[in-house]
Each structure stands twice: as structure tokens, then as C-alpha cells.
C-alpha positions in Angstrom: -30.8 -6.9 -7.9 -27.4 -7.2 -6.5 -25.6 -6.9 -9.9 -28.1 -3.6 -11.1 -27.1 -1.9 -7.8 -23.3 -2.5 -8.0 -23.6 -1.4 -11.8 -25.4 1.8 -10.5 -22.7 2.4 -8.0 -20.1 1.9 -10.2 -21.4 4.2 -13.3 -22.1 6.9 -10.4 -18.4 6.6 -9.6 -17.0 6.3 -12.7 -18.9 9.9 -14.1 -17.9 11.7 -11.0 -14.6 14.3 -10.8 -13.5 12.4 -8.1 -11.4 8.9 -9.4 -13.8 6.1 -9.1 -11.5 4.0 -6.8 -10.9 6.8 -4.2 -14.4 7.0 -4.4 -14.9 3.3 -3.4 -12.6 3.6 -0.6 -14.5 6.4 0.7 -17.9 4.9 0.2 -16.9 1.5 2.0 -13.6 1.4 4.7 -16.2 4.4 6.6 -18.8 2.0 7.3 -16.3 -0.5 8.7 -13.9 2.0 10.7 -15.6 4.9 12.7 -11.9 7.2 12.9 -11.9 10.1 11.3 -9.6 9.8 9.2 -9.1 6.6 8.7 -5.2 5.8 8.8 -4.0 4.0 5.9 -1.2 2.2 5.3 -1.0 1.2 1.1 2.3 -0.7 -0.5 3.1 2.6 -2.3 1.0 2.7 -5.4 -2.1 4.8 -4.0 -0.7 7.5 -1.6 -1.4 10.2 -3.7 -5.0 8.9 -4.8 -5.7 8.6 -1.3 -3.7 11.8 -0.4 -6.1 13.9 -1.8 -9.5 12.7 0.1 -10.6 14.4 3.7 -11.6 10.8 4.8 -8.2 9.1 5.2 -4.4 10.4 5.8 -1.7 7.8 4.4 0.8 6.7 7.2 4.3 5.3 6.4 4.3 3.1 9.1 1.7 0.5 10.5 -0.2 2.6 13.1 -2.3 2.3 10.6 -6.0 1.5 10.9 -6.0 -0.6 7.7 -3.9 -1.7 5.1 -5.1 -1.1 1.5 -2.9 -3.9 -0.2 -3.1 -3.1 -4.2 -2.0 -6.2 -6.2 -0.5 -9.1 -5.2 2.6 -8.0 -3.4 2.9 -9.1 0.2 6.8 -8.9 0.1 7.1 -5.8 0.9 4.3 -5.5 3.7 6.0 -4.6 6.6 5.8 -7.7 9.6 4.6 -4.7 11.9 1.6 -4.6 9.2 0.7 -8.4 8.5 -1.6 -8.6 11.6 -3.7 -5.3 10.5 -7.0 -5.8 8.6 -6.2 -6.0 4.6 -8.3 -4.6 2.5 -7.3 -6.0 -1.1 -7.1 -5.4 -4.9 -6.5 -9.1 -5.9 -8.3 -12.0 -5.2 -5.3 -14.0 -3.9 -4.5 -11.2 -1.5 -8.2 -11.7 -0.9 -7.2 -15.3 0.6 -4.8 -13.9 3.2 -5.7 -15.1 7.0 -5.6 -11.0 8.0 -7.8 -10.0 4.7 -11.1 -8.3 5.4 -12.2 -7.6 2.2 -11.6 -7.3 -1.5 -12.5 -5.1 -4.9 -11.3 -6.7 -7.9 -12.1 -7.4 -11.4 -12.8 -10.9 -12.4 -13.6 -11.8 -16.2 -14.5 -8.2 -16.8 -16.7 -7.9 -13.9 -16.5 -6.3 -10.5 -16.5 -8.4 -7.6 -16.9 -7.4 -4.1 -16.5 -9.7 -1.1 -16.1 -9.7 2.6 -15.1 -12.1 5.3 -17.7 -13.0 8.1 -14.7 -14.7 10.0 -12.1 -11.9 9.4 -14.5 -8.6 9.8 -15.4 -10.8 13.8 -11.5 -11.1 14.4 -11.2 -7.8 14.2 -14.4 -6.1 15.3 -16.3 -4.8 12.4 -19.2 -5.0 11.4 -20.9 -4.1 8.0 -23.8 -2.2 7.3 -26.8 -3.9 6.1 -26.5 -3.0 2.5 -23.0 -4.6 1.7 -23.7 -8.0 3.9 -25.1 -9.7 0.8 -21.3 -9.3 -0.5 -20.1 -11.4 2.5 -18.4 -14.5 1.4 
């Protein structure tokens, strides 16, 4: 069941004008964080993807609300930003202490997880829907 509904979601994203992964930004970080936008901090290789949606406004420095970490870079995450909830891109960005959750491809297939631990530390709480993807 999990696997037909995350294939449904992602062929419904894929086939819609808007890019699929602003479109999974949009459909996830808004049931975690309630702000309207939702201020984003990304390590440079998003902002105009995310530019373009109503639900989030890109910041350049960490009074951000999240950080959308894409890849495996944490060199050049500002220190201001390593104790902000990460959303990641990259399994081993996954791993981080500060990482609430992850997209990423593994062996062709999409993986979605969250932290029970993490999404506490920081207040947030998931919907019912995506707490089968808690790891």
C-alpha cells in the first residue's frame, strides 16, 4: 500500500506544470511548519525552484525556518544554520544529529524518511499520512 500511494504521488507530480520537487516541498515542509511562508535557507542549488512557489521565500541567512540541504555538502552550511531542522536530498545528510527528514533516490527508488527523535527536538509533528515514513 505504502509503495502504490508514493508511486501515485510521485506520477501526480511528475505530470504536473509545476517541477515535481518543488512540488514535494510544498506538499510536505507545510504539514510540518505552520508559517506562511515557510523561510528557507538552501546551499544555493534551489533558490530559484523554490523562488517561484507562494509557500516559501528563500532567505540568505539562517533566520530561516528550515534548511533544505541538497546533496551532501555541509561545508558550506553556515554555523548560524547547523542547529536549524535539515531537511535533506542525500541519505548521509539524512544521518546528521539536526536532520529531520529526507527525499532521495536509492537503487532507482524513492525513499522517504523521517526522524521520531529529531521532528520531538524540534517540535513537529507529522500528519497521520506520512508517519508510516518515520524511521
Amino acid at each position: 500500500m505504502k509503495i502504490l500511494l508514493l508511486i501515485f504521488c510521485l506520477v501526480t507530480i511528475i505530470f504536473a506544470d509545476i517541477p515535481y520537487e518543488r512540488k514535494l516541498y510544498e506538499t510536505i515542509l507545510p504539514t510540518l511548519f505552520k508559517q506562511k511562508p515557510i523561510k528557507v535557507y538552501t546551499n544555493g542549488k534551489i533558490t530559484k525552484l523554490l523562488q517561484d512557489s507562494e509557500q516559501f521565500r528563500v532567505v540568505s541567512h539562517c533566520d530561516a525556518t528550515v534548511v533544505l540541504l541538497l546533496g551532501k555538502d555541509f561545508t558550506h552550511l553556515p554555523p548560524e544554520c547547523s542547529t536549524k531542522p535539515i531537511f535533506a536530498t542525500d541519505y548521509k545528510t539524512f544521518r546528521s544529529p539536526y536532520s529531520i527528514g529526507a527525499f532521495y533516490w536509492r537503487k532507482g527508488r524513492p525513499q522517504l524518511k523521517f526522524k521520531t527523535k529529531i521532528l520531538k527536538k524540534f517540535h513537529l509533528t507529522l500528519p497521520d499520512g506520512l508517519k508510516k515514513y518515520i524511521q
